[in-house]
C-alpha positions in Angstrom: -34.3 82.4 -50.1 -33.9 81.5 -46.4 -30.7 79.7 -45.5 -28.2 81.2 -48.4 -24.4 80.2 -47.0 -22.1 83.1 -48.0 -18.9 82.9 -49.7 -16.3 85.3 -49.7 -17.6 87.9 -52.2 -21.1 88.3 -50.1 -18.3 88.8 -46.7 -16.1 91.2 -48.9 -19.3 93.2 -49.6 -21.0 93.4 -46.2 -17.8 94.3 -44.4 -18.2 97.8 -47.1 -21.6 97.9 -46.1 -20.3 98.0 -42.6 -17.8 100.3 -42.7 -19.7 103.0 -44.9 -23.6 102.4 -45.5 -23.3 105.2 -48.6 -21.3 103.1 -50.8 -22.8 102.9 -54.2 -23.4 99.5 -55.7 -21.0 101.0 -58.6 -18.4 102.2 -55.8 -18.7 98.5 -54.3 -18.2 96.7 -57.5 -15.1 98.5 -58.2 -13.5 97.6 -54.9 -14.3 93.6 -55.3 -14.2 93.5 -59.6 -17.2 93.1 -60.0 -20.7 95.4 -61.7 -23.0 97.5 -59.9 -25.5 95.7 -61.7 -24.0 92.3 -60.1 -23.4 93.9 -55.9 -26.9 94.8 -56.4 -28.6 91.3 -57.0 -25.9 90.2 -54.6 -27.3 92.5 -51.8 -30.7 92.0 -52.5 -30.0 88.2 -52.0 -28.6 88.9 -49.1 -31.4 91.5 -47.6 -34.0 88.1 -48.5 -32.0 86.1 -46.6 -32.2 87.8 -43.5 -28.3 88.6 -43.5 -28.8 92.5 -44.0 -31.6 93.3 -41.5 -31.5 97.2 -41.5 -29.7 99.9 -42.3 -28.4 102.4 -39.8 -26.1 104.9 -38.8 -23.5 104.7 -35.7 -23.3 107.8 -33.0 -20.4 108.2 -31.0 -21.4 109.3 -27.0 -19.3 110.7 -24.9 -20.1 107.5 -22.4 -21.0 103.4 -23.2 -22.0 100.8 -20.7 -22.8 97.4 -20.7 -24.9 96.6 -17.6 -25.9 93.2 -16.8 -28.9 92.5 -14.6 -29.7 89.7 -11.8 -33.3 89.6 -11.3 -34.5 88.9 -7.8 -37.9 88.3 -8.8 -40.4 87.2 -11.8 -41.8 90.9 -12.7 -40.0 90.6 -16.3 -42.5 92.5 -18.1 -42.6 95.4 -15.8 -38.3 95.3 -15.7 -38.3 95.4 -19.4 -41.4 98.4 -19.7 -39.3 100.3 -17.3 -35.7 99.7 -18.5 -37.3 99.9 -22.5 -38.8 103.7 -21.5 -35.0 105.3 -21.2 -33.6 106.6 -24.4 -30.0 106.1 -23.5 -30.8 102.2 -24.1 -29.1 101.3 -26.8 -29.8 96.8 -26.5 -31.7 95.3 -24.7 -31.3 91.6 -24.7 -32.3 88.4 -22.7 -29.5 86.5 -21.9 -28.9 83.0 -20.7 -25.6 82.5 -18.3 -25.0 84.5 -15.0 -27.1 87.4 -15.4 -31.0 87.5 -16.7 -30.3 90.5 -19.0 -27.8 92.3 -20.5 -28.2 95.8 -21.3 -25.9 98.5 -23.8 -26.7 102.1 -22.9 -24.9 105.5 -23.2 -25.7 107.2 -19.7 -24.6 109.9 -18.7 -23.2 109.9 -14.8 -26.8 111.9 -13.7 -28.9 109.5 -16.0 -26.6 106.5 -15.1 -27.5 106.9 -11.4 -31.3 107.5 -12.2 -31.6 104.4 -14.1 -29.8 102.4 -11.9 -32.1 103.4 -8.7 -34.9 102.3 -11.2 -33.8 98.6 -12.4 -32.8 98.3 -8.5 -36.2 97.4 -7.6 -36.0 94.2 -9.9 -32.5 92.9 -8.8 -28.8 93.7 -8.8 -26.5 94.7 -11.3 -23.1 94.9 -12.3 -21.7 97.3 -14.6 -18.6 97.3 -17.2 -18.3 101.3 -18.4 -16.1 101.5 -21.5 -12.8 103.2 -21.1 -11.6 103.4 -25.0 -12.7 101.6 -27.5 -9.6 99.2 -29.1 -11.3 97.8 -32.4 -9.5 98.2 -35.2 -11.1 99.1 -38.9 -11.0 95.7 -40.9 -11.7 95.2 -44.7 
């Protein structure tokens, strides 16, 4: 089932999914014309092919960073046990560019200054704190 390309019925009904996880398969299929019955196989296609991966809720905190990290040495796996103990770390990814890592979190100022005397140790950083959040809802 690997591999499935995805027209526009599969985008209509993963951009519901996205915007409100408690959607019925019936509440679905009466926004796109289509069955419960019929979303259902849909989704279940879609959750074999690897193109719904989990299902999750969003919290809004007060603060959101993305912190990108320059490592000035080789000690990844003790950098990612350290950075992969604080709660506040929402992603935690490996990247390829400029920096080695790139790191979402929702510190707050106290925590932010904790963690940030902790990754120190490994390399530098740089971080980007989000001011207000301009996305707009699509469907």
């Amino acid at each position: 089932m690997k591999g499935i390309s995805l027209d526009n019925i599969d985008h209509q009904i993963l951009a519901y999914l996205k915007s409100n996880a408690k959607l019925t398969n019936k509440d679905i299929g009466q926004l796109i014309h289509m069955t419960g019955q019929a979303v259902g196989i849909r989704i279940n296609k879609l959750i074999g092919a690897g193109h719904i991966q989990n299902y999750t809720i969003s919290i809004k905190y007060d603060h959101k960073q993305f912190i990108r990290v320059f490592m000035d040495n080789n000690q990844y796996d003790t950098f990612e046990s350290a950075v992969n103990r604080y709660l506040e770390v929402d992603d935690f990814y490996k990247v390829s560019g400029q920096a080695c890592y790139m790191i979402v979190g929702h510190f707050s100022h106290e925590r932010l200054a904790q963690f940030i005397t902790t990754i120190s140790r490994w390399g530098r950083y740089s971080i980007e704190t989000v001011i207000d959040n301009r996305k707009k809802d699509r469907q």
